[in-house]
N, CA, C and O of each residue as an XYZ file, in Angstrom:
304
protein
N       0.260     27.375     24.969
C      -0.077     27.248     23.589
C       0.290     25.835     23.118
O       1.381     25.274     23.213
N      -0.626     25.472     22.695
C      -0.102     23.769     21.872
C       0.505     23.765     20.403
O       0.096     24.655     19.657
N       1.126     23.163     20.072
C       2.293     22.697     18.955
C       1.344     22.709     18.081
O       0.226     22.376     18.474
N       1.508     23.046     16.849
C       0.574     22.702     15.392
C       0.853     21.573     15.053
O       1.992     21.106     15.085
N      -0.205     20.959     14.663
C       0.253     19.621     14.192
C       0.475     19.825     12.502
O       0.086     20.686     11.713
N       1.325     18.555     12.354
C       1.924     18.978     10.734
C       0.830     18.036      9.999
O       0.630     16.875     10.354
N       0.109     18.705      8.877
C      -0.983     18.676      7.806
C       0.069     17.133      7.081
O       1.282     17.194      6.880
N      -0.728     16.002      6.835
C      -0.105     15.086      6.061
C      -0.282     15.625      4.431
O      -1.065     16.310      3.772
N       1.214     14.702      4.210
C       1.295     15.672      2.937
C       1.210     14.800      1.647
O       2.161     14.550      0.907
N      -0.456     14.252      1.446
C      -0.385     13.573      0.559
C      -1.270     14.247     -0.490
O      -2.042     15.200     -0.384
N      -0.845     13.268     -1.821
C      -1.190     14.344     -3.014
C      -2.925     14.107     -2.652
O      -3.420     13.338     -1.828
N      -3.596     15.050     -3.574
C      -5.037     15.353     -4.049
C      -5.810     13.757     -4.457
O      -5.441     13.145     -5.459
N      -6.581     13.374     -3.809
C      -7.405     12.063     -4.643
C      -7.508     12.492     -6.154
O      -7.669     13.691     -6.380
N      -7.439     11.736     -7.055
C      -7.886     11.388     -7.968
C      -9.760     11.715     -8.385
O     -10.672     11.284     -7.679
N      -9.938     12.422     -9.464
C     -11.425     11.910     -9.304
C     -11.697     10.402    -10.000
O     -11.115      9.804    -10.904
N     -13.014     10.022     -9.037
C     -13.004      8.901     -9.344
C     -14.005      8.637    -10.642
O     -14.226      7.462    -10.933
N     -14.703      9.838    -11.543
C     -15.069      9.535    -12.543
C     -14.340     10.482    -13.619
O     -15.023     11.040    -14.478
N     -13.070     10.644    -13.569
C     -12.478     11.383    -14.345
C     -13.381     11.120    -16.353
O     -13.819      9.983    -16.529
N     -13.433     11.419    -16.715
C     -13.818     11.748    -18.567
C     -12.616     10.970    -18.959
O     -11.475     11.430    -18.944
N     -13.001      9.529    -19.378
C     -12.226      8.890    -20.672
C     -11.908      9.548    -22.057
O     -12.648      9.960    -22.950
N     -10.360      9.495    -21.906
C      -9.830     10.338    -23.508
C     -10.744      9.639    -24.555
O     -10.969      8.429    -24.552
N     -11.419     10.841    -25.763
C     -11.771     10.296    -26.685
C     -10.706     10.651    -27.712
O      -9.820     11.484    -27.523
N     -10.906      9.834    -28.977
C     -10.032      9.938    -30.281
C     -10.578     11.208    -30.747
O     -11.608     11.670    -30.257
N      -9.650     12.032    -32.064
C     -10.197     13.311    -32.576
C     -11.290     12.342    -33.445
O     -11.001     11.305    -34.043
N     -12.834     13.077    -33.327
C     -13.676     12.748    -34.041
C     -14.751     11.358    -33.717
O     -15.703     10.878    -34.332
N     -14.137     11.055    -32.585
C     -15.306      9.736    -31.684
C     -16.088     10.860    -30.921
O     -15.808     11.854    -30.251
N     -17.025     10.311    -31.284
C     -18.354     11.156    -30.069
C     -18.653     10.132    -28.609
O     -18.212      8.996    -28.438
N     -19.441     10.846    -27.758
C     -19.717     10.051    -26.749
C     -21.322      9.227    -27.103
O     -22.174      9.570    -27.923
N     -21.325      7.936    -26.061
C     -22.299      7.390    -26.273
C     -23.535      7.893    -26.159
O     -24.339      7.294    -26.872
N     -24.312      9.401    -25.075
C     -24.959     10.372    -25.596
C     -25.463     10.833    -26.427
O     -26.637     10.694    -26.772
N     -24.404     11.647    -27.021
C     -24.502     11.945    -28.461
C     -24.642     11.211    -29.183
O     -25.488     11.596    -29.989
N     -24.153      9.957    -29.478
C     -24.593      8.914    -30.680
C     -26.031      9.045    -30.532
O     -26.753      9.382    -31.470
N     -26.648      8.665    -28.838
C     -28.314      8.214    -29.033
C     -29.146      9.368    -29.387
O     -30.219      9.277    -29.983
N     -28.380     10.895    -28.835
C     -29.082     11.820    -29.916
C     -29.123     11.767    -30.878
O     -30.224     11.550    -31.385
N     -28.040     11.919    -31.662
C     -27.969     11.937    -33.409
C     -28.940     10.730    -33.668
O     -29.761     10.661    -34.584
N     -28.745      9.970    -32.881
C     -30.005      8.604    -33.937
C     -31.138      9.136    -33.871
O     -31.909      9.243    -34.825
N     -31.386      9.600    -32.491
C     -33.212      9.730    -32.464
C     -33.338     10.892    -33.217
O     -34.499     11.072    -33.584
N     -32.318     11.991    -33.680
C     -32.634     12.775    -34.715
C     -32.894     12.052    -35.501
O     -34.090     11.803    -35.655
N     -32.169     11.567    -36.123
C     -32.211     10.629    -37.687
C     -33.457     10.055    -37.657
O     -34.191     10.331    -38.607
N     -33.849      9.379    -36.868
C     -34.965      8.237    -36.857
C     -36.231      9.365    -36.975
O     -37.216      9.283    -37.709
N     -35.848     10.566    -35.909
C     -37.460     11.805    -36.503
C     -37.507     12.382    -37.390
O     -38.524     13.037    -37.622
N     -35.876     12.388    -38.713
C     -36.518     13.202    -40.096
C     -36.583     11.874    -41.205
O     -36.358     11.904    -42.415
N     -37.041     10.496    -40.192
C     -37.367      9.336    -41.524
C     -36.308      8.410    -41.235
O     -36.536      7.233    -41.514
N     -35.195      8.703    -40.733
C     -34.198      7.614    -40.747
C     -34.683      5.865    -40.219
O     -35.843      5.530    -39.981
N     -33.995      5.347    -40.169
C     -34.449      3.860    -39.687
C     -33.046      3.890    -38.453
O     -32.005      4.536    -38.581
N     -33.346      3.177    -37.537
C     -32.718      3.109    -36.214
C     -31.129      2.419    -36.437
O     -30.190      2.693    -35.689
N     -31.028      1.477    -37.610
C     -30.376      0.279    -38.207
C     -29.420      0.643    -39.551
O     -28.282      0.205    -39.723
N     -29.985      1.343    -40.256
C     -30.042      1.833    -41.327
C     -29.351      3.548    -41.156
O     -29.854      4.376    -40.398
N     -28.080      3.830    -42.063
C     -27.775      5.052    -42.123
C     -29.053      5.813    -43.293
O     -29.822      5.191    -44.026
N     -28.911      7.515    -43.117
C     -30.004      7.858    -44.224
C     -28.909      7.729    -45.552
O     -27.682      7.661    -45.625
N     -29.991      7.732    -46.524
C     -29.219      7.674    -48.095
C     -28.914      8.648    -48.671
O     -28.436      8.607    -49.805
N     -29.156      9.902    -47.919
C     -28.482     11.137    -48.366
C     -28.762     12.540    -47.710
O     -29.972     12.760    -47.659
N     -28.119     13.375    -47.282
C     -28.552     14.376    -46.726
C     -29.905     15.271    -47.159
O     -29.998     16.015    -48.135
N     -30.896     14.990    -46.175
C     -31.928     15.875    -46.529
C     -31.845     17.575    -46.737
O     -32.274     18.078    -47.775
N     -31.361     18.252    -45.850
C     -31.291     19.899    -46.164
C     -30.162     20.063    -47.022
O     -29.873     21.255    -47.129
N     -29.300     19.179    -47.778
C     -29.086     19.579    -48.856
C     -29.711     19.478    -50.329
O     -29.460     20.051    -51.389
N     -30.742     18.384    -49.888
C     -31.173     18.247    -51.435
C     -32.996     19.495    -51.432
O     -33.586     19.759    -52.479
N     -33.414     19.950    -50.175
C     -33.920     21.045    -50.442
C     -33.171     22.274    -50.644
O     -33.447     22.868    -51.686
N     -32.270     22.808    -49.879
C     -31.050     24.038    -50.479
C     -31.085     23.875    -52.209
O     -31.357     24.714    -53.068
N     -30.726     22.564    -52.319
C     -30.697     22.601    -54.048
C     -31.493     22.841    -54.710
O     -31.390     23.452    -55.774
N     -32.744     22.280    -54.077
C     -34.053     21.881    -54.699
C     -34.743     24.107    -55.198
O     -35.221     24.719    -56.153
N     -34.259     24.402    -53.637
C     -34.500     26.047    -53.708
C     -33.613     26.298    -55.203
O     -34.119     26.365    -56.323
N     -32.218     26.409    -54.876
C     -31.693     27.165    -55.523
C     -32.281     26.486    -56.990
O     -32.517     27.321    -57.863
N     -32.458     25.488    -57.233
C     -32.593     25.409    -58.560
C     -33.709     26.279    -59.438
O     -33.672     26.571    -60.633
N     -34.778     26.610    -58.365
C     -36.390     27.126    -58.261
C     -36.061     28.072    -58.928
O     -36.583     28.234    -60.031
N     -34.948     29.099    -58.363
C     -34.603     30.216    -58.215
C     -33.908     30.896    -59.477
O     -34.114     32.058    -59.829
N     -33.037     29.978    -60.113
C     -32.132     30.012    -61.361
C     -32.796     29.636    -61.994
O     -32.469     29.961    -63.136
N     -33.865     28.929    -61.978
C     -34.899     28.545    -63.390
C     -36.060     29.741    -63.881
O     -36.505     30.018    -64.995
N     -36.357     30.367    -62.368
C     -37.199     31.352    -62.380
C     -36.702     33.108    -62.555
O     -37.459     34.040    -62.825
N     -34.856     33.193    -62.248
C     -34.323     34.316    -62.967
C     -34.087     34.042    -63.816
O     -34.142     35.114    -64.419
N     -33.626     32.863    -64.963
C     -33.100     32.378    -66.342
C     -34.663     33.024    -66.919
O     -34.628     33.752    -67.910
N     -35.696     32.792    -66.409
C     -37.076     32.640    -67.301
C     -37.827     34.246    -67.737
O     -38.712     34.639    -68.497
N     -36.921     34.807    -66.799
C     -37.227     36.642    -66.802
C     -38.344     36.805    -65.536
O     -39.361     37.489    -65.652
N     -38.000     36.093    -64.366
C     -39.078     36.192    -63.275
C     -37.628     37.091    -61.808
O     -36.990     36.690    -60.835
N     -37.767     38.103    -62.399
C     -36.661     39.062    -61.106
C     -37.406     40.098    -60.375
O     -38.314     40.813    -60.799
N     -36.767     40.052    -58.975
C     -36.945     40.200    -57.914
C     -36.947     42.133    -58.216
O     -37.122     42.905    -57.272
């Protein structure tokens, strides 16, 4: 019978593309180029942030529809 040879006992490699820590609230460079090309397909400019949230000013735009049209005696 032959002797076992002894397994070297070095630690685990490293991976070599381990994920750079981000800060709470930095996104990855990915995601930034998504969120733009969103922005840029509901009107945004590539350069340019938008000047105000769009699905909130329709939400409003509804609800206002809605309170003008139960204030007026128009119920559901």
């Amino acid at each position: 019978m032959l002797p076992a040879e002894a397994a070297p006992a070095a630690a685990p490699p490293a991976p070599a593309s381990a994920p750079r820590e981000r800060k709470p609230g930095e996104i990855s460079p990915e995601m930034r180029k998504k969120l733009l090309g969103e922005s840029v397909g509901l009107g945004g400019l590539p350069e340019k942030p938008m000047p105000s949230n769009i699905f909130l000013n329709v939400i409003l735009g509804v609800t206002l529809i809605v309170v003008v049209a139960y204030a007026g005696g128009i119920r559901p």
